[in-house]
N, C-alpha and C positions, 0 to 999 in steps of 0.2 A: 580520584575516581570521577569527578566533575566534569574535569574535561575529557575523560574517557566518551563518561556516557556523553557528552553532548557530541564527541566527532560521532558516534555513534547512532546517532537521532538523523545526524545531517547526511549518514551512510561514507563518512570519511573510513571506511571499515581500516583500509591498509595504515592507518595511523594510530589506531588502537592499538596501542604497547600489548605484548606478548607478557609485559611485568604484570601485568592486575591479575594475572592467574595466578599469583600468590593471596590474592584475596576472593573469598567468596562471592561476593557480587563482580570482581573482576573475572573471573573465571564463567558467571552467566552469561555473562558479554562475551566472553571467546564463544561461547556455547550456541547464543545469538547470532552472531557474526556465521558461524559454520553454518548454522540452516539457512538464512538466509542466502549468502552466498554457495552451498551446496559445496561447499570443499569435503575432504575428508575430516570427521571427526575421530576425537578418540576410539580407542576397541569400544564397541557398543556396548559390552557386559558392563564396565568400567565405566560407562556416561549413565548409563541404568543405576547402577547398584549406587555412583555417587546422587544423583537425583534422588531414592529412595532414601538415602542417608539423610538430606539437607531435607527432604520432606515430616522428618522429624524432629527435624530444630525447634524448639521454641520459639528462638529470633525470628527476626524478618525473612530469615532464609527458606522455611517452610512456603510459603505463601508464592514465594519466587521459583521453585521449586516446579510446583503446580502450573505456574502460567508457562515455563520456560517449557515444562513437556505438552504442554497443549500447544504453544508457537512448533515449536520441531514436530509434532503430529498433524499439525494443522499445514505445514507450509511439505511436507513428504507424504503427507494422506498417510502416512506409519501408526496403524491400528493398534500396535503396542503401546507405541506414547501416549496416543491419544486417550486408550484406558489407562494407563496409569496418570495422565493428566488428569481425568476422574475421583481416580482412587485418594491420589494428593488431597484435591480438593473437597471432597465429601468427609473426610477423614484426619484433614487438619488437629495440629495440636490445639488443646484445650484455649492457652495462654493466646494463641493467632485470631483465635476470635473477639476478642477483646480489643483487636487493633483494627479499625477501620479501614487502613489501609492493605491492609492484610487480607480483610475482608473482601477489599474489592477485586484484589488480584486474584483469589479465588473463584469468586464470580466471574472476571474477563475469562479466566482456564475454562470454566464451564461451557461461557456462552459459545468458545470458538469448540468446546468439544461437539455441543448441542449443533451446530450452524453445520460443521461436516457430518453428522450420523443424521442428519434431520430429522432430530429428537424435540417433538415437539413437546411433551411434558416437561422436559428440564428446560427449553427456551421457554417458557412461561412463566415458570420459576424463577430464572435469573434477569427476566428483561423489567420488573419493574425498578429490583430495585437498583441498576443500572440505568434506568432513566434518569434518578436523579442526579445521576451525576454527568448530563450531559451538557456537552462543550469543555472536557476536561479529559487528560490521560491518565491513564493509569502510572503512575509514577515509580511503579518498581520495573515493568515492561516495556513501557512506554508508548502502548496501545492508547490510539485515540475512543473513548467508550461511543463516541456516535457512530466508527466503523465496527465496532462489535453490537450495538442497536441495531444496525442497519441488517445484519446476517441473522441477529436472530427477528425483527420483523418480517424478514422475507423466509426464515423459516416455518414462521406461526402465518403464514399467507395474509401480510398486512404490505401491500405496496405502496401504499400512499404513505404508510408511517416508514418503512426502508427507504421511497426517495429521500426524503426528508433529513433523516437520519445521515445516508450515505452522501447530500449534499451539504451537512452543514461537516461531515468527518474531511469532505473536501477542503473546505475554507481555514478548518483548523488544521490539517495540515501542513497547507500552505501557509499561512500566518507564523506557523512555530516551528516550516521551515524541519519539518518530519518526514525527508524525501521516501526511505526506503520504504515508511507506513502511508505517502503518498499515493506512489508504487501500489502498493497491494490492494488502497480503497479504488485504485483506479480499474484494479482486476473484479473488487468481487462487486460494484456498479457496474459494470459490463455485461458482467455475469447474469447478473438481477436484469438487465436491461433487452437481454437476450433471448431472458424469457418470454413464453408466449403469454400475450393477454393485451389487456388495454393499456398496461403499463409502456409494453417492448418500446424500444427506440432504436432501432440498429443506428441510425447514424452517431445519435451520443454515444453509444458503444462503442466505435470505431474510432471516435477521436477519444472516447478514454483509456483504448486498447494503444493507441499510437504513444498518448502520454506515459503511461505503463511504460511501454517495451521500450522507449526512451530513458526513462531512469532503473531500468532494471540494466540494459545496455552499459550506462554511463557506470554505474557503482558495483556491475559482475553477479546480478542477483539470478542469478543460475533458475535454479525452481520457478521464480517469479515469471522469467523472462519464456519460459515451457508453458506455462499455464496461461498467458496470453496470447504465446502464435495459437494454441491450440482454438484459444476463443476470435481469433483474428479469422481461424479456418470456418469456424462458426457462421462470423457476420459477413464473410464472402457467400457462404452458399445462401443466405436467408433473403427471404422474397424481398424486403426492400433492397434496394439499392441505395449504396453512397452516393455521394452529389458526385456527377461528373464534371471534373474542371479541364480547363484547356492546359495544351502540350503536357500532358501526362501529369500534372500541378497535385501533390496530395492535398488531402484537410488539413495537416500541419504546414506545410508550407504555405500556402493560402493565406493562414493565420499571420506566417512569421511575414509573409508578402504585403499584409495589410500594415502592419504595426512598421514594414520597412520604407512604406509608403508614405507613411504618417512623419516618417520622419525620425522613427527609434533608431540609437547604435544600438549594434550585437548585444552592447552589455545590457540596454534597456529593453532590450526583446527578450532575453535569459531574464531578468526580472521580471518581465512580465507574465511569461508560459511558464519561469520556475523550469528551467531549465539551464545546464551547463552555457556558460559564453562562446566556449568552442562549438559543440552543439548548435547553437545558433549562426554562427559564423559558418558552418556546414550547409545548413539548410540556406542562406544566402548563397553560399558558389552555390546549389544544386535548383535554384532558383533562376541565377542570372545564366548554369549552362543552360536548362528547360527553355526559357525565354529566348535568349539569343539575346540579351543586355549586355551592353559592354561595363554599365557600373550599375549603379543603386539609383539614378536618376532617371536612367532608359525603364530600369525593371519598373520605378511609378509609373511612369507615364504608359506602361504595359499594363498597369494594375489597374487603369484608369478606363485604355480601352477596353478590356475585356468588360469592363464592368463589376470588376471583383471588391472594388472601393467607390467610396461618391467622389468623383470631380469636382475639384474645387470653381468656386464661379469667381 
């Protein structure tokens, strides 16, 4: 199950063996996999009535339970899930309380029911004691707890304490290398950033919409990759403007144009932006046809005049 969950974390979904549905937590993982990817799941009566079963378990399974139908409620907006992701969670067996761990996985179900009903009595409820466990995931989920901070600070209208939150869910993403949970903190930071106030930022929004639809793209995250054109439709009509670059150049290619500049290969550019090496190798041809480069030396010395990099003296 190890290497299940880690191709898992990484969004290697098609390499998750169809075998772990012989085990309980392998069978949450197919359950995972379907919402995020938006495939067909089982008859619905039949993923219901089994979730209510495993929400009685004494074992770990209860608690998994809970967060699994708050992720599938949370990533379909399915107001059934989402209440009995509730119900799981208020309502745990006796013996689940006593496991901290169990504990917290309850609480993440909470916080992501709280963040979509914008309940702010139960976000207040669950966000301290999910503080303390920040810079860390939930290890039966595998939710990072600073992107579920982040949703319910900007529920309880605290933006200073969601940037924060949603920038440090970034760097732990990226560090532990959690693309598909990437992926989604790059949506609901957008989200948050879209909003009106002193916070907004449209342009960070646009380039974390770009990152987004980039790894929702790359790993077939269906839902995810819907929920970002829609915010993409969003930061096109909002009064800011994105930076306008020459010959049609986006904010990601820019990026991948400075670091080609610099002197990165493909492979150290996907390192870098935590992006696919092919992915990168795309955005270089779409770079050198925009340009009119004939290689990677024309396009610096393009990235030079324009002004998009400092010239070297």
């Amino acid at each position: 199950m190890a290497r299940a969950e880690a191709l898992y974390t990484k969004g290697d979904f098609a390499l998750v063996s169809e075998t772990v549905l012989e085990d309980s937590r392998g069978r949450h993982l197919i359950e995972m996999i379907r919402s995020e990817t938006g495939s067909e799941t089982d008859d619905r009566a039949d993923l219901i009535a089994r979730l209510q079963g495993a929400a009685q378990n004494p074992s770990s399974v209860g608690p998994i339970a809970a967060a699994s139908a708050a992720i599938i409620g949370h990533n379909s907006r399915d107001k059934e899930f989402l209440g009995l992701a509730r119900s799981f969670a208020e309502s745990g067996h006796p013996i689940q309380s006593n496991v901290p761990s169990g504990r917290v996985a309850r609480q993440v179900a909470l916080g992501l029911v709280a963040a979509v009903e914008s309940d702010k009595k139960t976000a207040a409820q669950v966000y301290p004691e999910l503080r303390e466990r920040t810079g860390s995931a939930d290890p039966r989920v595998f939710l990072p707890i600073d992107r579920i901070l982040g949703l319910l600070a900007r529920t309880l209208d605290r933006p200073t304490d969601a940037a924060r939150h949603f920038e440090d869910a970034l760097a732990f993403c990226r560090k532990a290398e959690f693309r598909p949970q990437l992926g989604w903190t790059c949506h609901d930071y957008a989200e948050f950033l879209l909003d009106p106030g002193e916070h907004a930022n449209v342009e960070k929004a646009v380039s974390l919409i770009d990152e987004g639809l980039e790894i929702a793209r790359e790993l077939g995250m269906v839902p995810l990759e819907g929920r970002l054109t829609i915010l993409q439709e969003m930061a096109a009509s909002a009064a800011a403007p994105t930076p306008a670059y020459p010959d049609g150049l986006t904010e990601r290619e820019v990026e991948v144009l400075r670091l080609l500049a610099a002197g990165s290969t493909n492979q150290q550019i996907a390192d870098d932006l935590v992006i696919a090496p092919s992915t990168a190798a795309k955005h270089v041809a779409n770079i050198l046809g925009k340009t009119g480069s004939a290689n990677r030396t024309e396009a610096a010395a393009y990235a030079a005049q324009q002004g998009l990099v400092e010239s070297r003296k």
